[in-house]
C-alpha positions as CSV (number, residue, x, y, z in Angstrom):
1,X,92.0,144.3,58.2
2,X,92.7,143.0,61.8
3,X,91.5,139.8,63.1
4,X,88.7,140.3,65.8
5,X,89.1,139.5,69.2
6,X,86.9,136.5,68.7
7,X,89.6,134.9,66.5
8,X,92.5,136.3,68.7
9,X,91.1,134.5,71.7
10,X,90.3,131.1,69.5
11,X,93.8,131.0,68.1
12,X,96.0,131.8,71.7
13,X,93.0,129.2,73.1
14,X,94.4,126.7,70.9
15,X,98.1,127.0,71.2
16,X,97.7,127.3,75.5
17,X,95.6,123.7,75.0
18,X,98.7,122.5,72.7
19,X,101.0,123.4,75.2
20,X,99.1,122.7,78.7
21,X,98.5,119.0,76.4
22,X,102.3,118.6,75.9
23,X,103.3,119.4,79.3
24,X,100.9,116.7,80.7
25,X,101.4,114.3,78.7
26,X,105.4,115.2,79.4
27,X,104.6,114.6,83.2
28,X,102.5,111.6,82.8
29,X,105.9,109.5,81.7
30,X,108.3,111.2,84.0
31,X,105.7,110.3,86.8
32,X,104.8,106.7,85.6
33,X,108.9,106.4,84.8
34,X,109.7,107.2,88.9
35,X,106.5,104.7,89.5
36,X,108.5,101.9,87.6
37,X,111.7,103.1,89.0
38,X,110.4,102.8,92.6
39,X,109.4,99.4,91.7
40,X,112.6,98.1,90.2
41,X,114.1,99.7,93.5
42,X,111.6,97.9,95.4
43,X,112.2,94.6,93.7
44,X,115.8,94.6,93.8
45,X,115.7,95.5,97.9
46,X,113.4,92.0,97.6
47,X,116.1,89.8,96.2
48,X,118.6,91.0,98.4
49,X,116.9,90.4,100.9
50,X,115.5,87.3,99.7
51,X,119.4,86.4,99.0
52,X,120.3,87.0,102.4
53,X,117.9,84.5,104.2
54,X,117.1,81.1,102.6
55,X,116.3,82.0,98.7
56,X,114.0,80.1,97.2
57,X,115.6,80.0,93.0
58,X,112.8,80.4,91.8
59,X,111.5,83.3,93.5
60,X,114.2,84.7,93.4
61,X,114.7,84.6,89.9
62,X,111.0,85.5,89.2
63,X,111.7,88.7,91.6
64,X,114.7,89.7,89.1
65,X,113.1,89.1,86.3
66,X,110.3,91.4,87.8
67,X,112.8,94.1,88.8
68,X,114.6,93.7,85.3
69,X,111.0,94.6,83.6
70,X,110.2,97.5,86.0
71,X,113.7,98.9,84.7
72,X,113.2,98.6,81.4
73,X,109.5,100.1,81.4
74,X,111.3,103.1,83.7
75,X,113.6,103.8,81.2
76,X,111.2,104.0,78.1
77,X,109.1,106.2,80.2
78,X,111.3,108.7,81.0
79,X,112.6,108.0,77.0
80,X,109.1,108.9,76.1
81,X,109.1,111.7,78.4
82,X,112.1,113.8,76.5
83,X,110.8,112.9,73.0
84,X,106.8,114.8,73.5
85,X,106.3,117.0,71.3
């Protein structure tokens, strides 16, 4: 006996909201991962510049310290990114 339509539609229903799911959750870290990259970008343009005038040590270090987290989190998100499933 074939399934109805009904139960066609439900089933391919579920699997597109499975994948449409994956693939947003997929862009969600690759977009939060350049977010954080643009960050550690923007920190480390900071301490150069920073450098270059009169630095201030402990501003400076808090800036790298900042840039050196932004980095991290960049990397785990794009991480994240290739292991949705």
């Amino acid at each position: 006996m074939p399934p109805s339509l009904t139960q066609a539609l439900w089933r391919s229903s579920l699997v597109t909201l499975r994948v449409v799911w994956r693939v947003t959750r997929q862009l969600f870290h690759e977009f939060t991962g350049a977010l954080f990259g643009v960050f550690a970008l923007y920190g480390a343009f900071v301490v150069w510049k920073e450098w270059k005038h009169r630095p201030a040590v402990w501003i400076t270090g808090f800036v790298v310290i900042y840039a050196l987290m932004m980095a991290v989190f960049a990397f785990t998100a794009f991480r994240r990114a290739r292991r949705v499933r």
